[in-house]
Residue frames as qw, qx, qy, qz and C-alpha x, y, z in Angstrom:
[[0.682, 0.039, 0.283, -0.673, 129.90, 130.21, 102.96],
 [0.024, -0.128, 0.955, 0.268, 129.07, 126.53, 102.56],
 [0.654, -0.192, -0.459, -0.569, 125.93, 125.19, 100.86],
 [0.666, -0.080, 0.574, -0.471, 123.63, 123.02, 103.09],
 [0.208, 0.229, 0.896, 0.318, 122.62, 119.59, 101.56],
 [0.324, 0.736, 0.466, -0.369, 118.92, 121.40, 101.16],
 [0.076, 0.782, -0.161, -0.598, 120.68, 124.32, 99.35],
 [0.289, -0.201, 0.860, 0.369, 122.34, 121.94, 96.94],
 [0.268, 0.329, 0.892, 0.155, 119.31, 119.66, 96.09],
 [0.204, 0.781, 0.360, -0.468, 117.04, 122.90, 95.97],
 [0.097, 0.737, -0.430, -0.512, 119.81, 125.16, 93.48],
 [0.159, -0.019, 0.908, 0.387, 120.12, 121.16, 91.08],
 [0.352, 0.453, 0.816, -0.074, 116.37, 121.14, 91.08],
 [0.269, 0.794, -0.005, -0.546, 116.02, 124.88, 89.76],
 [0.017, 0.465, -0.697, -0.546, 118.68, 123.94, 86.69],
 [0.121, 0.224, 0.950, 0.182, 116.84, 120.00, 86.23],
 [0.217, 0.565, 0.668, -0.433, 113.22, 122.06, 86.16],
 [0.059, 0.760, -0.331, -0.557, 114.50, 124.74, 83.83],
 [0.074, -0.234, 0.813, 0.529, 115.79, 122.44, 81.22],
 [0.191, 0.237, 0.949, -0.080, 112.78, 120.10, 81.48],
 [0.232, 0.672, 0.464, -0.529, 110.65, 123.19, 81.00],
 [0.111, 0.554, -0.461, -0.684, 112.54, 124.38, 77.58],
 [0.252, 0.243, -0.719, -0.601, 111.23, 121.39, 76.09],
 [0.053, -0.333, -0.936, 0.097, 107.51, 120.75, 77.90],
 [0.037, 0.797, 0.597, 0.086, 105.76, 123.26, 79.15],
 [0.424, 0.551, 0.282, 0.661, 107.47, 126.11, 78.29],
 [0.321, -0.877, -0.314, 0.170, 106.50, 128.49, 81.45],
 [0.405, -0.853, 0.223, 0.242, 109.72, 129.87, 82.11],
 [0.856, 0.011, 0.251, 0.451, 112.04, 128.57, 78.92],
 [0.542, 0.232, 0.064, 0.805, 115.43, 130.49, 78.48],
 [0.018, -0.858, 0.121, -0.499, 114.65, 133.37, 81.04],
 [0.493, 0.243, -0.482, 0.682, 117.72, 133.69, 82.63],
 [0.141, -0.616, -0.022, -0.775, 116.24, 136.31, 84.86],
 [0.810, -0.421, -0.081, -0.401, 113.64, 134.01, 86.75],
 [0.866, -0.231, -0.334, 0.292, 116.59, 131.07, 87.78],
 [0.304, 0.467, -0.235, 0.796, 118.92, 134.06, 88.45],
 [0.362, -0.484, 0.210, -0.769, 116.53, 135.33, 90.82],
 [0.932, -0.291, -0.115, -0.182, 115.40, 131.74, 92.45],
 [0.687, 0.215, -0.421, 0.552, 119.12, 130.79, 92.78],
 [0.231, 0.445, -0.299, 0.812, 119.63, 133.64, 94.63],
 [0.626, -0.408, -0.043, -0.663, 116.77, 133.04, 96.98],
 [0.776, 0.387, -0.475, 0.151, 118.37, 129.92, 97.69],
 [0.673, 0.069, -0.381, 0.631, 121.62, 130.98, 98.70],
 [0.457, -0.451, -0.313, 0.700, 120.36, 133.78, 100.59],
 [0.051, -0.362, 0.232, 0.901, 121.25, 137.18, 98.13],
 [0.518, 0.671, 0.501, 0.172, 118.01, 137.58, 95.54],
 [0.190, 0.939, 0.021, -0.287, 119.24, 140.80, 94.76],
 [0.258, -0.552, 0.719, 0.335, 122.64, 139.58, 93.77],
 [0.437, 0.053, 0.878, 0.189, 120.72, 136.53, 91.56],
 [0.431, 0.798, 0.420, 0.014, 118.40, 139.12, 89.73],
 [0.181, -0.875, 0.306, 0.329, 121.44, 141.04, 89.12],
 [0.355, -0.305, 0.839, 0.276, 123.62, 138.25, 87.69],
 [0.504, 0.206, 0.816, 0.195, 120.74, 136.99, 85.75],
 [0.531, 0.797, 0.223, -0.179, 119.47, 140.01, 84.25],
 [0.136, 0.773, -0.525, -0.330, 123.12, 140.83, 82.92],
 [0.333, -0.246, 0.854, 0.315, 123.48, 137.46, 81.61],
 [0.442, 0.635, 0.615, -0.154, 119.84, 137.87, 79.88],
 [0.124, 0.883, -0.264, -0.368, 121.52, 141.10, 78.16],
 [0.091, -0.611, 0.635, 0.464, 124.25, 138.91, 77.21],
 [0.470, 0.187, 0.833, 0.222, 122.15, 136.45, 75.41],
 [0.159, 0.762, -0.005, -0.628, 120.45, 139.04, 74.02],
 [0.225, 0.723, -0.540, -0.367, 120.87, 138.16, 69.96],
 [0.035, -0.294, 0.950, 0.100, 121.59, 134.56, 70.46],
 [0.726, 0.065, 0.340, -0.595, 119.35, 132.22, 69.32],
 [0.306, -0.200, 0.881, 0.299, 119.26, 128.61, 68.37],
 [0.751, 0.530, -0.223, -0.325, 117.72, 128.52, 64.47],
 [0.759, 0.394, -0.463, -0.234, 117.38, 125.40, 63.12],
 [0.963, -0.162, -0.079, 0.201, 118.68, 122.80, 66.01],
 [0.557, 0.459, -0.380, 0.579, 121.91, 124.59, 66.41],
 [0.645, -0.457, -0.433, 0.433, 123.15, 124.55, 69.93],
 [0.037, 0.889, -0.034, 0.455, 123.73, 127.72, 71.99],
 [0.239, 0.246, -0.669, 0.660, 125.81, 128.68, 75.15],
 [0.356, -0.649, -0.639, -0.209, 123.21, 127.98, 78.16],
 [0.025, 0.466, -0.186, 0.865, 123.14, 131.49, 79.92],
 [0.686, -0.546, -0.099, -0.472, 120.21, 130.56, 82.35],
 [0.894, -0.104, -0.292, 0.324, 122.87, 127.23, 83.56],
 [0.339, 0.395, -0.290, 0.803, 125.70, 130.47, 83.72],
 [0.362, -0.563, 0.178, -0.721, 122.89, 132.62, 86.18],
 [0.867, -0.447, -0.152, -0.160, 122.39, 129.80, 88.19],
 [0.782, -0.027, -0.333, 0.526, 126.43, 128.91, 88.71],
 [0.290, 0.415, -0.136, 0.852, 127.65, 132.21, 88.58],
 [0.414, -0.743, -0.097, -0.517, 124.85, 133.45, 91.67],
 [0.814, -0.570, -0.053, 0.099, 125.88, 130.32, 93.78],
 [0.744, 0.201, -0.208, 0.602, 129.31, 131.55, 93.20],
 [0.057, 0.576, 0.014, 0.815, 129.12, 135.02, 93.46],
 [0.732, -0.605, -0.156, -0.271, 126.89, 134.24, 96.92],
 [0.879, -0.469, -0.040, 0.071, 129.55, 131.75, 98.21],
 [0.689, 0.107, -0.125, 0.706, 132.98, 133.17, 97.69],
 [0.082, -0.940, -0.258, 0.208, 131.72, 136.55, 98.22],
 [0.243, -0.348, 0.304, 0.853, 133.96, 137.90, 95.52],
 [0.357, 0.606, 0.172, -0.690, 130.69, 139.17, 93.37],
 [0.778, 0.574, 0.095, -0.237, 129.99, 139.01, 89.94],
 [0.415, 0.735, -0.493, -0.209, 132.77, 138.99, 88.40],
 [0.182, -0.300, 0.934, -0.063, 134.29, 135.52, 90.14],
 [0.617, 0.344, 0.609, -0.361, 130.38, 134.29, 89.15],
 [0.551, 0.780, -0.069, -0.290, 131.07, 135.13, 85.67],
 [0.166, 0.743, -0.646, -0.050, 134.49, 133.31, 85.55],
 [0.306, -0.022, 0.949, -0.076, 132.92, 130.26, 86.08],
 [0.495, 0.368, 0.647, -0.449, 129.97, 130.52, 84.95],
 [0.661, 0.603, -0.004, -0.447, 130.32, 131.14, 81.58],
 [0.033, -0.309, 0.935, 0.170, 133.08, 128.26, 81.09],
 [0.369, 0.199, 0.862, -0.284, 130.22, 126.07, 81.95],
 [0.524, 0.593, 0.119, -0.600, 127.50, 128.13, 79.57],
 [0.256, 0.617, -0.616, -0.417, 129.86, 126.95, 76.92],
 [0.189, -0.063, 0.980, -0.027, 130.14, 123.52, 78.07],
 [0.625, 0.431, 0.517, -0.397, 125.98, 123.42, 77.75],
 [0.573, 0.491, -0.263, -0.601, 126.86, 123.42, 73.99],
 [0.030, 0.445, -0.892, 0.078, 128.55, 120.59, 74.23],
 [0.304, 0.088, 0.701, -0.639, 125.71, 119.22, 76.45],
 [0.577, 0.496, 0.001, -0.649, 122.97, 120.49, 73.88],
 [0.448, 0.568, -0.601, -0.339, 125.01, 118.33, 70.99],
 [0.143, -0.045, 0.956, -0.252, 125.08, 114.92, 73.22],
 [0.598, 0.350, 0.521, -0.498, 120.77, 115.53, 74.28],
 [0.755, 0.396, -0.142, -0.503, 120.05, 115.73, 70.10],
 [0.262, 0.300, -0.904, -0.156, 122.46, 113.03, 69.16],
 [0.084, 0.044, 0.927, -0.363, 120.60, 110.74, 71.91],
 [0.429, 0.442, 0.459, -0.640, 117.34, 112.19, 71.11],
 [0.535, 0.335, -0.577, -0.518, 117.76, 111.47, 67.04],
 [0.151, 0.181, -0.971, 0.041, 117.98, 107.74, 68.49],
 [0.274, 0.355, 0.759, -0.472, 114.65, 107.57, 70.51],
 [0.539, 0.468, 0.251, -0.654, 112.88, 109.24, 67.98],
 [0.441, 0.390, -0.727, -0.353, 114.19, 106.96, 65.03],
 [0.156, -0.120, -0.971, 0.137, 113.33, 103.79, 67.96],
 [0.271, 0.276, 0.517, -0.764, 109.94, 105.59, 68.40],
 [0.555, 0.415, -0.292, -0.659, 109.00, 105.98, 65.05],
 [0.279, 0.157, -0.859, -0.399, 109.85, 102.22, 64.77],
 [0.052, -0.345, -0.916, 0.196, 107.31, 100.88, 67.44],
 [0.384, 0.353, 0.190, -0.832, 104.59, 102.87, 66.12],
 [0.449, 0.348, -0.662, -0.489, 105.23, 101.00, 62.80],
 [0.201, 0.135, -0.964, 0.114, 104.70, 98.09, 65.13],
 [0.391, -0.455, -0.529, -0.600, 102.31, 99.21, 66.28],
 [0.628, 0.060, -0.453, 0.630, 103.64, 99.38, 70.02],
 [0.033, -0.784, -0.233, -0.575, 101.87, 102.71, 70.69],
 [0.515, -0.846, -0.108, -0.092, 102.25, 102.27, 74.29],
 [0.709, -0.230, 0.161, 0.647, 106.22, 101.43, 74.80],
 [0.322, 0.440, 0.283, 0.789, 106.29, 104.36, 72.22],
 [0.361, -0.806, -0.247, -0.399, 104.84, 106.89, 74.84],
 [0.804, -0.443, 0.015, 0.397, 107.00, 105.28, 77.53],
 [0.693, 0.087, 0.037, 0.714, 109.89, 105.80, 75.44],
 [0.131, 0.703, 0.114, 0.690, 108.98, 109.81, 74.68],
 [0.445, -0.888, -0.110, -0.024, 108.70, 110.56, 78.38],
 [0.824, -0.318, 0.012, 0.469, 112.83, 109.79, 78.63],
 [0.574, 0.404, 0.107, 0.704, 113.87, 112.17, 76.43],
 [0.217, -0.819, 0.042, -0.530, 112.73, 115.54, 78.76],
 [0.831, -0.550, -0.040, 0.080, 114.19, 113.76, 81.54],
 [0.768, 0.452, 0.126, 0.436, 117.25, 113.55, 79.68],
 [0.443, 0.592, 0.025, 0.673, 117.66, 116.85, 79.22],
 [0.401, -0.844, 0.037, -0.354, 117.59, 117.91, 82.38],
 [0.811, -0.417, 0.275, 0.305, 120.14, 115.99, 84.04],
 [0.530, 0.610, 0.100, 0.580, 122.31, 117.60, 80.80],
 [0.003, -0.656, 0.240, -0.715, 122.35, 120.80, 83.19],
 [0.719, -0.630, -0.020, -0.292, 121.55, 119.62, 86.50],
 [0.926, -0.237, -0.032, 0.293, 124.89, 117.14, 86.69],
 [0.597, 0.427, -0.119, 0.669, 127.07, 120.16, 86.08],
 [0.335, -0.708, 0.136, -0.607, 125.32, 122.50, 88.35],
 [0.845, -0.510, -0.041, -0.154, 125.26, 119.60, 91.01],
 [0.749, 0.216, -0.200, 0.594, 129.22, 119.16, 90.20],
 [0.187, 0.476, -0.152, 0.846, 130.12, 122.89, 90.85],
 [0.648, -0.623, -0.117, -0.422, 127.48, 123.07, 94.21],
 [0.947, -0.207, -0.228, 0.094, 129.28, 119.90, 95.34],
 [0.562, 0.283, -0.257, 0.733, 132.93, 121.14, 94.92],
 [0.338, -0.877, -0.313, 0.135, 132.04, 124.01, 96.86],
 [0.170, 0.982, -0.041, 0.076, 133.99, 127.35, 97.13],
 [0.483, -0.615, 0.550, 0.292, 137.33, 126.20, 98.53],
 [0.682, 0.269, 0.573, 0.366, 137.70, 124.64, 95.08],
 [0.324, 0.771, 0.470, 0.282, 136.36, 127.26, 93.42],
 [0.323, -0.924, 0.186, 0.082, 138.54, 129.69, 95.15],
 [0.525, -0.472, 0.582, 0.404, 141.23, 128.14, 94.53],
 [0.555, 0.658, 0.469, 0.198, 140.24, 128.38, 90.36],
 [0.104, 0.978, 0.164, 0.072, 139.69, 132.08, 90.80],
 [0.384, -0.838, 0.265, 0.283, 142.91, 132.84, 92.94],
 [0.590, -0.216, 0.582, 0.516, 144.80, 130.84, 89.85],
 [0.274, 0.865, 0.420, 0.022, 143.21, 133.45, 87.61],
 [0.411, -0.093, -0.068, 0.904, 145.23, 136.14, 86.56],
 [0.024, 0.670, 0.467, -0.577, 144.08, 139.51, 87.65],
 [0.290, 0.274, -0.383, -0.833, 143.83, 141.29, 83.81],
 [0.202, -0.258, -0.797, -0.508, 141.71, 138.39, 82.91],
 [0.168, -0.480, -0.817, 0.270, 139.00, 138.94, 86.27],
 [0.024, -0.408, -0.108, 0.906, 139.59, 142.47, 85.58],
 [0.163, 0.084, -0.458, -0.870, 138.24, 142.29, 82.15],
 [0.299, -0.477, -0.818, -0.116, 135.12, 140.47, 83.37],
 [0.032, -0.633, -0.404, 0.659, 134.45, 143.12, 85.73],
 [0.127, 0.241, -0.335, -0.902, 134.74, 145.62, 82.68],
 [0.339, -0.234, -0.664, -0.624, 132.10, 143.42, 80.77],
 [0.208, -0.534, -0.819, 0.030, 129.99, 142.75, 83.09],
 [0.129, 0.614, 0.291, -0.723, 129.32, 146.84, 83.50],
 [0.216, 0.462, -0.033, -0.860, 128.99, 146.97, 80.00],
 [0.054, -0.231, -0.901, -0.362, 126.87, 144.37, 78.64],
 [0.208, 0.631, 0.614, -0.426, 124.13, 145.88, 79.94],
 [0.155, 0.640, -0.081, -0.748, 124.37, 148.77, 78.20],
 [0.006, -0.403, 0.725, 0.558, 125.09, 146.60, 75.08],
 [0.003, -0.174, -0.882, -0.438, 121.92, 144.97, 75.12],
 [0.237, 0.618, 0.525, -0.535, 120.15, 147.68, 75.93],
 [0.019, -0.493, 0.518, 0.698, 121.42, 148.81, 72.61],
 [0.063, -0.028, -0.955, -0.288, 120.45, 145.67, 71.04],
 [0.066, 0.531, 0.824, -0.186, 116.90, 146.11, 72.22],
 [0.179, 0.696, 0.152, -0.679, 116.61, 149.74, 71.21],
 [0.116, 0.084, -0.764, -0.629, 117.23, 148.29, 67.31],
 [0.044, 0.340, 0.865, 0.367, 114.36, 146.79, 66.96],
 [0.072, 0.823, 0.389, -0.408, 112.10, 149.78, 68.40],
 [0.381, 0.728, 0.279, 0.497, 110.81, 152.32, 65.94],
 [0.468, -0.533, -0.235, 0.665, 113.07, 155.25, 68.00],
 [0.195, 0.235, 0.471, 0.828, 112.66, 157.23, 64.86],
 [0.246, -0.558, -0.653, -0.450, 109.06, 157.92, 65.62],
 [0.670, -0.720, -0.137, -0.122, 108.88, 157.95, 69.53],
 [0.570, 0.208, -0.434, 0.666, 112.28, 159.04, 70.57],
 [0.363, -0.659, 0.029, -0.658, 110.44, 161.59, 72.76],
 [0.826, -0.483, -0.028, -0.289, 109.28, 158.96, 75.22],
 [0.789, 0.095, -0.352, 0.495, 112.91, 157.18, 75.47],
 [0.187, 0.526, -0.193, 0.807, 114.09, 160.92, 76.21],
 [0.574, -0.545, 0.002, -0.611, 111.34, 161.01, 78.91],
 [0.938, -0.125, -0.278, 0.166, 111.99, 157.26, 80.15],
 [0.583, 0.283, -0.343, 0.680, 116.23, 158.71, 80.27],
 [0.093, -0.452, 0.379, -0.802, 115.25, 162.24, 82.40],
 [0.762, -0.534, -0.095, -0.354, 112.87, 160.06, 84.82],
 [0.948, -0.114, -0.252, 0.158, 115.53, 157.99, 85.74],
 [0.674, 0.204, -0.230, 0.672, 118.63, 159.81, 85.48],
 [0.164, 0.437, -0.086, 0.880, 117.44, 162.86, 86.91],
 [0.469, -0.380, 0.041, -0.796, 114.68, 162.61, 89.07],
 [0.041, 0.215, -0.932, 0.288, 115.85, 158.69, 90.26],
 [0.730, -0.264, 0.269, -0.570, 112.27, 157.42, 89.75],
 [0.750, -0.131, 0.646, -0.059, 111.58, 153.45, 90.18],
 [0.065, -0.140, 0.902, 0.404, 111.82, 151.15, 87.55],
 [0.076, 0.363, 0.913, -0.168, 108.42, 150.50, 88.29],
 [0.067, 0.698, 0.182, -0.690, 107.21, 154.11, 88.25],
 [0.031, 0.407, -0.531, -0.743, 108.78, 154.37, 84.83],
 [0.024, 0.179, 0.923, 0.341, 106.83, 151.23, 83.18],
 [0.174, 0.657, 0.661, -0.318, 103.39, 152.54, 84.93],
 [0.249, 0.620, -0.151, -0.728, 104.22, 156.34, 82.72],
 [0.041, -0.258, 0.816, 0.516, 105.23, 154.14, 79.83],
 [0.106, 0.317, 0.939, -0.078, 102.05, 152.24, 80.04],
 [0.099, 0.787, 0.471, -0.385, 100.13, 155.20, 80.00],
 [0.043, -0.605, 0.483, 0.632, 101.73, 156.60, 77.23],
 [0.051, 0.157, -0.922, -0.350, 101.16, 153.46, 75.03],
 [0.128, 0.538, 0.789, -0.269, 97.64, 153.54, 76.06],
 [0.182, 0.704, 0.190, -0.659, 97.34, 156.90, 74.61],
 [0.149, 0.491, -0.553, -0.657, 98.91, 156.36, 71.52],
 [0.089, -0.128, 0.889, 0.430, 96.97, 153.45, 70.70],
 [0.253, 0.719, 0.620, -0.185, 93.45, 154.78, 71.11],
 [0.146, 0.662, -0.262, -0.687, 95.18, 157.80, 69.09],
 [0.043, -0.316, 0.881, 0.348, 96.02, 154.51, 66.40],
 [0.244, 0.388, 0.885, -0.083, 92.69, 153.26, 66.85],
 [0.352, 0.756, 0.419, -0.359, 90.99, 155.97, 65.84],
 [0.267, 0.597, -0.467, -0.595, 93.15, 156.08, 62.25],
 [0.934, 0.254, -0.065, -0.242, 92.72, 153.02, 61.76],
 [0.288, 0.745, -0.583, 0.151, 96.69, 152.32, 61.57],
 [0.452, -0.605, 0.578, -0.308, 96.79, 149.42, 64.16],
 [0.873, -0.009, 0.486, -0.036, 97.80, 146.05, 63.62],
 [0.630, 0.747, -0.201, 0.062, 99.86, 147.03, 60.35],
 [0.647, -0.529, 0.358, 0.417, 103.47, 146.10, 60.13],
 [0.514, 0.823, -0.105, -0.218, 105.77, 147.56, 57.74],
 [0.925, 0.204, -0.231, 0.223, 108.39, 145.50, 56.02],
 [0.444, 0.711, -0.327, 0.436, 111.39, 147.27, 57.28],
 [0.240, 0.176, -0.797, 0.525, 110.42, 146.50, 61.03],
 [0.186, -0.487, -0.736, 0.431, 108.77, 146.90, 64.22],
 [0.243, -0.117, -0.025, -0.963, 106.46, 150.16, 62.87],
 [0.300, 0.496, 0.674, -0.459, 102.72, 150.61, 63.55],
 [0.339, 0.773, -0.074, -0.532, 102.24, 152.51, 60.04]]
């Protein structure tokens, strides 16, 4: 499957909108999920881009950049790795063998935008002193602009090449290394569902997990179904909390209600 020009400019704008948003208005910064699932709308397969992006949301899962320190950009990965996974039709696992070369690269990326961005804000701070106020406004608008073309000129690279490249990548792949991407990529989920059941008090309310496990596994309801019990559940316990009084406490050790 080749991209259209449309498909292209559409799948660069999702990556350039995405950055731009991590450091404006914030709607949608660093869920992997949401470009995962717009990619994939795209090229055709949403089910294949909410797929790709929640397991790459799992695999950020943990990461986080404290203190200016640069991360791998997983949302950049759900966006290659869909249009891969879309156009070679060799599934996740060929989307995941590109795509997270690239995730890496975004540190790289990430370490360029602050260098460049220590400069504007060191040539911002000086025409204020001048007093300059407007050229100092000007200048702040470049830096979000910036950072979007950080991810957008890699995504628009890999779009461009298009799958006969990118095929030819994969096919010079050896097959223990695509296997072992297939392996992770069934079991990162699981691993950050793990990672998400730390921080829940499971001590307390392991019941409802148990419930949550036999709806699903046994009786194959929705995803949806499950959240509406859950909801109702969490509605009960917290007029049960309201009426001890016990709500809004946090206890040092974590995420309790007591």
């Amino acid at each position: 499957m080749e991209l259209s020009a449309i498909q292209i400019i559409l799948i660069t704008l999702i990556a350039y909108l995405k950055m731009t948003d991590t450091v404006t208005t914030q709607l949608f910064a660093f869920n992997t999920i949401v470009v995962g699932w717009l990619t994939g709308l795209v090229v055709g397969d949403p089910m294949t881009g909410l797929s790709i992006g929640a397991t790459m949301q799992l695999m950020s899962m943990g990461v986080v950049a404290v203190g200016g320190s640069s991360m791998p950009d997983y949302p950049i990965a759900a966006i290659i790795a869909t249009t891969i996974a879309v156009t070679t039709g060799k599934g996740m696992e060929a989307g995941l063998a590109i795509g997270l070369p690239v995730a890496m690269l975004g540190v790289n990326f990430d370490v360029i935008y602050k260098i460049f961005n220590g400069f504007l804000a060191r040539k911002e701070t000086s025409l204020i002193e001048e007093g300059k106020f407007q050229k100092a406004l000007n200048l702040i608008k470049i830096s979000p602009i910036f950072y979007g073309l950080c991810s957008a000129i890699p995504v628009f690279v890999c779009c461009v090449a298009g799958a006969p490249v990118v095929n030819a990548i994969l096919d010079f792949m050896p097959e223990w290394f695509t296997t072992g991407l297939s392996i992770a990529g069934g079991v990162l989920p699981g691993v950050g569902m793990a990672m998400l059941l730390m921080y829940m008090p499971l001590n307390k309310y392991w019941s409802f997990l148990l419930v949550g496990f036999v709806l699903a596994a046994y009786l194959n309801v929705s995803v949806l179904g499950i959240a509406m019990v859950g909801l109702a559940a969490a509605y009960e316990v917290y007029k049960k909390q309201m009426n001890s009084g016990t709500v809004g406490t946090v206890a040092a050790g974590g995420l309790e209600d007591e």
